[in-house]
C-alpha positions as CSV (number, residue, x, y, z in Angstrom):
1,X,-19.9,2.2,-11.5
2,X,-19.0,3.9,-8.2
3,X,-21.5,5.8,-6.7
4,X,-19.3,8.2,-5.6
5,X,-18.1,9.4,-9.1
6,X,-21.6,10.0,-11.2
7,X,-21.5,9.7,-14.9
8,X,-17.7,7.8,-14.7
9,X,-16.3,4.8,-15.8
10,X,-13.0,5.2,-15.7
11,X,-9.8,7.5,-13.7
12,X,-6.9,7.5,-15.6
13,X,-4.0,8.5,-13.1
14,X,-0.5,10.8,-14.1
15,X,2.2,9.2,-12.6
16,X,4.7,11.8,-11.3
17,X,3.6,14.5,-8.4
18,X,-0.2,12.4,-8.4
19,X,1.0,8.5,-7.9
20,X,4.7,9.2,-6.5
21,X,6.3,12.4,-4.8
22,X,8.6,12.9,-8.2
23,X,8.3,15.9,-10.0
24,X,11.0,17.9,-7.7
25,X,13.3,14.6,-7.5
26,X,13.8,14.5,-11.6
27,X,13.5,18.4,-12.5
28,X,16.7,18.4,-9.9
29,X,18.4,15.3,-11.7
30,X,17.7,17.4,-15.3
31,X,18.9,20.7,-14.1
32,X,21.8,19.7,-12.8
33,X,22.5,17.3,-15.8
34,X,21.8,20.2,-18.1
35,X,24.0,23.0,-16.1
36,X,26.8,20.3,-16.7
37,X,26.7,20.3,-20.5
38,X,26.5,24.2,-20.6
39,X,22.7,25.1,-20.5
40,X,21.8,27.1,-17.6
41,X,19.1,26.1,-15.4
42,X,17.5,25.5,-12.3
43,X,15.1,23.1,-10.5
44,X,12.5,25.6,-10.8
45,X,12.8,26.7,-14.1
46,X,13.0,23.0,-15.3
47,X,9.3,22.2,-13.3
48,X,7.6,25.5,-15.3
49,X,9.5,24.1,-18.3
50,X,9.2,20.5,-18.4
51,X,6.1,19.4,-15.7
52,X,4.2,17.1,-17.2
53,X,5.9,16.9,-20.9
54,X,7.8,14.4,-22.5
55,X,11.6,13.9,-23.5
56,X,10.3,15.5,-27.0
57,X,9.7,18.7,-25.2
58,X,13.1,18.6,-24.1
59,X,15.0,17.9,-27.1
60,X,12.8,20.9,-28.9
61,X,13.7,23.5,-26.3
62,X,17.6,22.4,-26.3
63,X,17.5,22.4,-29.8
64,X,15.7,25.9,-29.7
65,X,18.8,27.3,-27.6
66,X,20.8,26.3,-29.6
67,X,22.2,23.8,-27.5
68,X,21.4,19.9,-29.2
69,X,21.7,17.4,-26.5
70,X,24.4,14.4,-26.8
71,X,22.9,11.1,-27.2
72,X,24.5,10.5,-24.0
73,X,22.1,12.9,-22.5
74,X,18.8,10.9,-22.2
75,X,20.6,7.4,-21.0
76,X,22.7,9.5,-18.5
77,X,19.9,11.1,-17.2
78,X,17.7,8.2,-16.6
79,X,20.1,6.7,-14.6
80,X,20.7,9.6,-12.1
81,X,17.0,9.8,-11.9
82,X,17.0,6.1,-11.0
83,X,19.4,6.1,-8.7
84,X,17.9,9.2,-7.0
85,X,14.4,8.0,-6.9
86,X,15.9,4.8,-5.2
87,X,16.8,6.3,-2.0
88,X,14.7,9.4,-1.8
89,X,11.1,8.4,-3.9
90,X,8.2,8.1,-2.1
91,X,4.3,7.0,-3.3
92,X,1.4,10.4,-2.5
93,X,0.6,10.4,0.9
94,X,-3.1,8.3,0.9
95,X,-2.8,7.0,-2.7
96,X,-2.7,3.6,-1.6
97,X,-6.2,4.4,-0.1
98,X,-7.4,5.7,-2.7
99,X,-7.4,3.0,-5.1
100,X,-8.1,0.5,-2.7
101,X,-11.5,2.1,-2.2
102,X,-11.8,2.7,-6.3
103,X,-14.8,0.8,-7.6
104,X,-14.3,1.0,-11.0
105,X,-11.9,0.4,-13.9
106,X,-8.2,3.0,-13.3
107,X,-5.3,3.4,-15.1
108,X,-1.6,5.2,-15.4
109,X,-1.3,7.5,-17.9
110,X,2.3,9.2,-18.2
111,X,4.5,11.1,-20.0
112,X,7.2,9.3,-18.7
113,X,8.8,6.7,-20.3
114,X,7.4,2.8,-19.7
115,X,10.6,1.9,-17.6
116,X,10.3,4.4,-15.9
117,X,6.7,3.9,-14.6
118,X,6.8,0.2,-14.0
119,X,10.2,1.2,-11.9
120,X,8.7,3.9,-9.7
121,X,5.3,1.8,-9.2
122,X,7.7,-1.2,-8.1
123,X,9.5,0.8,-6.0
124,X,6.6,2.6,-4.1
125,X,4.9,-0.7,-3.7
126,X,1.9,0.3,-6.5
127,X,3.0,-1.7,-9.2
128,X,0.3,-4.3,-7.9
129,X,-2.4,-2.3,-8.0
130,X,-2.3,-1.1,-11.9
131,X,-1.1,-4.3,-13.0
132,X,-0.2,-4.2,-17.3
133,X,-2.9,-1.1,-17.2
134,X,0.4,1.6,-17.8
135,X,-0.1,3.8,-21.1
136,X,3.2,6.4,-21.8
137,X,3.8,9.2,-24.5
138,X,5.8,6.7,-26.6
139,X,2.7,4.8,-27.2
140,X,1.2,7.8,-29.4
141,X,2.4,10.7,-31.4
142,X,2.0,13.3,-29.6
143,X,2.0,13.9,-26.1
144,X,0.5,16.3,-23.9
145,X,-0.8,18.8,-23.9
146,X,-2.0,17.0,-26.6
147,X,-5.0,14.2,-26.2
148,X,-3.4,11.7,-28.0
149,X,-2.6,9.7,-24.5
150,X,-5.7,10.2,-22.8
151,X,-7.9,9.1,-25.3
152,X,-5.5,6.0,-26.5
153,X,-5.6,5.0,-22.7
154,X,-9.6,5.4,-22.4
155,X,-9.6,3.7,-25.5
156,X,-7.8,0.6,-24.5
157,X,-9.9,0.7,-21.6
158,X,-12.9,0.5,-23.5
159,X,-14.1,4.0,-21.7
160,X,-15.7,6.8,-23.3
161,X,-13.7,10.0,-23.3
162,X,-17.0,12.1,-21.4
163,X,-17.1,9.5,-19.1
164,X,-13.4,9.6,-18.0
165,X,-12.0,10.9,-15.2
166,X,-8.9,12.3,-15.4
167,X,-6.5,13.3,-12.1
168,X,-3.4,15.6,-13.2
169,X,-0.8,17.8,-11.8
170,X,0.6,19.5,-14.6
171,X,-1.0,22.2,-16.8
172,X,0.1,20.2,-19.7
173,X,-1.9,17.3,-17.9
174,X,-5.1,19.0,-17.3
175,X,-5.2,21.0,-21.0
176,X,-4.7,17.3,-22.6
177,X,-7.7,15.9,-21.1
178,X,-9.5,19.5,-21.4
179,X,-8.5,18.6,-24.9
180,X,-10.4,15.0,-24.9
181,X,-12.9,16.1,-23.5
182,X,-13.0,14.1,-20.4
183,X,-13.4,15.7,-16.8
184,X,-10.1,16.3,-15.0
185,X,-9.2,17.0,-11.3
186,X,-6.0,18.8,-10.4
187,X,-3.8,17.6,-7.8
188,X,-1.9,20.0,-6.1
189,X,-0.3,18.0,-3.3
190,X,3.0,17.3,-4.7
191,X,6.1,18.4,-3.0
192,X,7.0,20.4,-6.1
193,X,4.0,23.1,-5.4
194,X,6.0,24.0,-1.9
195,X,6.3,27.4,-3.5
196,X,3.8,27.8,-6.3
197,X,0.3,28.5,-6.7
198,X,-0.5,25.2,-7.9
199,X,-4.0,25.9,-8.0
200,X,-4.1,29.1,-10.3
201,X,-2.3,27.6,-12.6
202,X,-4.3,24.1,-12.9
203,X,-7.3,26.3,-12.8
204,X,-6.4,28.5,-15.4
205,X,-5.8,25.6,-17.8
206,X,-9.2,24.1,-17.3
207,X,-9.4,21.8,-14.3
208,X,-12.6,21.1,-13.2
209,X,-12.1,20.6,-9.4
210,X,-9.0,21.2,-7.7
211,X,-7.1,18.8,-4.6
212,X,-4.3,18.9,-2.3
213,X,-4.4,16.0,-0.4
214,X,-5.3,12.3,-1.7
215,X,-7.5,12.3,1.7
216,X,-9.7,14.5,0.3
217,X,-9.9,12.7,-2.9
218,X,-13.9,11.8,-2.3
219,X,-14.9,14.6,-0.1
220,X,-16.4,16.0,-4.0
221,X,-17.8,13.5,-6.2
């Protein structure tokens, strides 16, 4: 247990926009993708869309608009995002500091896909520090704002769901550990909340504390 965080045994981590700067990076990479194949959109419509939600989500709301993505879609897209994340991804300012003072058990928990993960951990130099502990929405049914993930991952941590931590970025995020009943802080420092009230929103869907810089990260307990 670490003193600092009462009554909690583990912090699961999101990936994008709380581990690595990401969330603007591949909402650009889908919105242009999507413009190309005839569905109109923009970076910022794509973030309120898709922040935090899985490839399902996509595929539903193309399908919804009448517009079914090619199977070339997905593939394509990844490796656009890939390429773009190699020259311009970088980890959260003070992440690395975080964890390294973290005296308990963490993990990743993501709605991106495994690859994916393990790629941007590798290339932010993080990968070390989570190790095999990486848990993604294709591991479970659903995925958020469903609990399915969180409570898989506290599970195969051997945590209890009331005495999980949870640190998000995404409404979607927050309401699916809201949803499994664990605590959850928002993080609002991503580059992607340059122009929106992060905090209202994360707020509004439940979070219990609210952050915008990873210094701050113990400054509440």
């Amino acid at each position: 247990m670490d003193p600092r965080l009462p009554e909690t045994d583990l912090v699961i981590f999101d990936c994008d926009g709380v581990l690595v700067d990401s969330e603007e990076l591949s909402c650009r990479c889908l919105a242009d993708a999507m413009v190309q194949i005839g569905i109109e959109m923009s970076t910022e419509r794509a973030l309120e869309l898709f922040l935090g939600r899985s490839a399902t989500a996509l595929l539903d709301y193309c399908q919804g608009v009448g517009k079914p993505l090619p199977k070339t879609f997905l593939p394509e897209l990844a490796v656009q995002v890939r390429e773009t994340f190699r020259s311009q991804l970088k980890p959260i300012a003070g992440i690395a500091a975080v964890l390294g003072e973290l005296h308990l058990p963490y993990c990743v928990a993501s709605s991106s896909d495994l690859e994916r993960v393990k790629f941007s951990l590798e290339l932010t130099g993080l990968a070390s520090s989570f190790g095999p502990r990486l848990y993604t929405s294709q591991m479970v049914k659903h995925g958020k704002p469903a609990p399915d993930l969180f409570l898989y991952a506290a599970g195969a941590m051997g945590a209890e769901p009331g005495r999980t931590l949870v640190i998000e970025d995404s409404v979607s995020g927050v309401m699916a550990a809201k949803a499994a009943d664990m605590k959850v802080w928002g993080f609002i420092g991503g580059t992607h909340y340059r122009l929106a009230d992060g905090s209202a929103l994360l707020r509004q869907a439940g979070a219990d504390r609210i952050f915008a810089a990873m210094n701050d990260f113990w400054n509440e307990g």
